[in-house]
C-alpha positions, 0 to 999 in steps of 0.5 A: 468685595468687588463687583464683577461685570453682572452686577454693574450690568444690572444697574445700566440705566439707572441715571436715567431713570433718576433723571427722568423722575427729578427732571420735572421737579427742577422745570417746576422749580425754574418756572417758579423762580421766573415767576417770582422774578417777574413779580419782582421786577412788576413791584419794582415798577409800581414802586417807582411809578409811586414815587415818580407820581408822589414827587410829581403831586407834591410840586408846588405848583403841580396838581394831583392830576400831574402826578397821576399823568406821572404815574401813568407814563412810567406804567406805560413805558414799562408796557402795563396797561393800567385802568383808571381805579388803579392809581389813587392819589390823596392828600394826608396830613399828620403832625402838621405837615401835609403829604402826597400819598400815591398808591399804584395797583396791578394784577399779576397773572401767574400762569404757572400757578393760575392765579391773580395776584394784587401788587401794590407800589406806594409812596409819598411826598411832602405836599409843597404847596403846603409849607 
């Protein structure tokens, strides 16, 4: 059977009205991969401010002190603003062997959701005075 030109003229419109109503669940649906994206790319940083802090502690002739300053300087480049309980570094010693444990932590504000979420970065490095 074929259609004539009432029956199409009645559906003038209706990929509009289909766009209008799946249009906001794709922006949603891009907002949350952006935020997403974001918290990556934040993990990635505290991640890396970890090891760079944990190799820093774990010179020998370095201090917990310089790898906090390590820490702090990728964090900052970076544009964080952390505060001072954010980087914790300790001393670890398991199966003889002493470690350099750093634990780099942020808030990430999602403002999409409203929320606050803690991420962390962690490393560690042998302690070279140790050995």
């Amino acid at each position: 059977m074929s259609r004539n030109r009432s029956d199409l003229a009645a559906e003038n419109g209706s990929g509009i009205v289909g766009f209008v109503l799946a249009a906001p669940l794709l922006v949603a649906v891009f907002i949350a991969i952006g935020q997403i994206a974001m918290l990556v790319a934040d993990k990635s940083v505290l991640d890396s401010a970890a090891v760079i802090g944990a190799r820093a502690a774990g010179a020998a002739d370095a201090s917990n002190e310089a790898g906090r300053n390590a820490a702090l300087k990728v964090l900052k480049s970076r544009g964080f603003d952390p505060n001072p309980g954010s980087i914790v570094i300790r001393q670890e010693r398991t199966q003889g062997v002493t470690y350099v444990s750093v634990s780099v932590a942020h808030q990430f504000k999602t403002p999409f959701l409203g929320r606050e979420i803690l991420i962390t970065g962690n490393a560690r490095a042998i302690d070279e005075a140790s050995l």
